[in-house]
N, C-alpha and C positions, 0 to 999 in steps of 0.2 A: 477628378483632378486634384481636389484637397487631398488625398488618399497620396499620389505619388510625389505630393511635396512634403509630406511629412515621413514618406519612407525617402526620400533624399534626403534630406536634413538628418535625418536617423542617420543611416546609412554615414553618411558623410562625417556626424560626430563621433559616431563608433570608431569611422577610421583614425582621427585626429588622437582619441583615447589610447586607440592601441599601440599608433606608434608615439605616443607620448610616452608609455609603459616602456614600451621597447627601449625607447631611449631612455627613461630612467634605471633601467635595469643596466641596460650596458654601461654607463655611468658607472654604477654603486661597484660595480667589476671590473671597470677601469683601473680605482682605486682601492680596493679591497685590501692586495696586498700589502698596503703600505701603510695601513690602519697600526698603531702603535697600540694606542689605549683600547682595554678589553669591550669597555662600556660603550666604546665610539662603534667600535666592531660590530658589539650585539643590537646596536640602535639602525645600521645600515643593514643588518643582514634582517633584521625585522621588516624595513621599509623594503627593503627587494622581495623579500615573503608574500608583503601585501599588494605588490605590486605585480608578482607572478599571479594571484589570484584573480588580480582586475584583467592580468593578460588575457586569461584563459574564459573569462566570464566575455570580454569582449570576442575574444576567439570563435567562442559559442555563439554567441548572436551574429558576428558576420557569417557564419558556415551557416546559419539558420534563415539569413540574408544571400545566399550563395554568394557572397563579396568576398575577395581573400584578402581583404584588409588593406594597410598602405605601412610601406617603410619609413622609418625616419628620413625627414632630408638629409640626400647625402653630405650637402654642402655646412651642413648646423652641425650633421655627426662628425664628419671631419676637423671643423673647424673644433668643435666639443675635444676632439683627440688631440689633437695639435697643443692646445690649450694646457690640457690638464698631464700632457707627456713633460709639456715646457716647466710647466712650473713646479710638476714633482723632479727634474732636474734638479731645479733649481734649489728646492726647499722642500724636502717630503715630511715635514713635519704634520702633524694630525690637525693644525691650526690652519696650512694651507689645504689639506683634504676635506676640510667642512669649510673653507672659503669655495672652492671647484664645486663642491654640493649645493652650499644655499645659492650660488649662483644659481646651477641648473634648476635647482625648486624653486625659486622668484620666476625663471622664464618659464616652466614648465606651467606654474600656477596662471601667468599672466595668457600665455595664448588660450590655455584652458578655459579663460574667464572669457577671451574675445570668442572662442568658436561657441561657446555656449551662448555669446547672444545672435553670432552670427548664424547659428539652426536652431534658433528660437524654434521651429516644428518639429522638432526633434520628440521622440517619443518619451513619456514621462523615465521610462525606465532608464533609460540612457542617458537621459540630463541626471543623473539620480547614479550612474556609475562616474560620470563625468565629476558631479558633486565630490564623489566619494575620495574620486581620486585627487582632486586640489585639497580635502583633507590629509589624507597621505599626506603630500608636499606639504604641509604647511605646517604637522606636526613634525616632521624630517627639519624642518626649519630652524621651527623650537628647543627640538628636541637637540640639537646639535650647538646651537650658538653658545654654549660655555667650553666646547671646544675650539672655538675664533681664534 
């Protein structure tokens, strides 16, 4: 029985990871085009690199899981679009495009944090991409806030 609650809890975190990937990637390509500064550019397109890496490594364990993963919520990704269509409208300066970002890397970092203690049985490896990836987000964070 301990055996198939640690492969759910697995299982289950891997999912949370991937479409958190997913959704940070579509994010960084939401706004891509509209990146002014060189530095701003090369810092998102870094963090989508690292973040296709985590895709494909979680990719790998759910296929190795026979799991096909989980999409972003539609209703977060939508909401996500809606958001960040509105306000580069409104303003596509590079200071509103790492506003849109650090938002999504606080949320993305904070669910990150809740489903890792919520599959506390989760296997070491996967709390250990999950780690990996609120790194990501939180040097994206860093890394961007002199362009506020």
């Amino acid at each position: 029985m301990e055996t198939a609650v640690i492969n759910s809890d697995t299982i289950k975190l891997l999912r949370e990871c991937n479409a958190g990937v997913k959704m940070g990637i579509s994010s960084i390509d939401e706004v891509l085009d509209n990146v002014h500064d060189d530095e701003f550019r090369s810092i998102l397109l870094d963090c989508k690199e690292k973040h296709e890496i985590l895709g494909q490594e979680t990719r790998d364990l759910l296929n190795d899981y026979e799991d096909s993963g989980k999409e972003p919520n539609v209703m977060a990704k939508g909401m996500s679009w809606l958001k960040t269509n509105f306000k580069l409208t409104v303003d596509s300066s590079d200071a509103t495009i790492a506003d849109l970002i650090t938002d999504g890397c606080n949320m993305g970092v904070k669910s990150l944090r809740r489903y890792l203690n919520e599959y506390e049985a989760a296997e070491e490896r996967v709390k250990n991409i999950t780690t990996r990836l609120i790194t990501i987000e939180e040097k994206a964070i860093e890394d961007i806030k002199k362009f506020l």
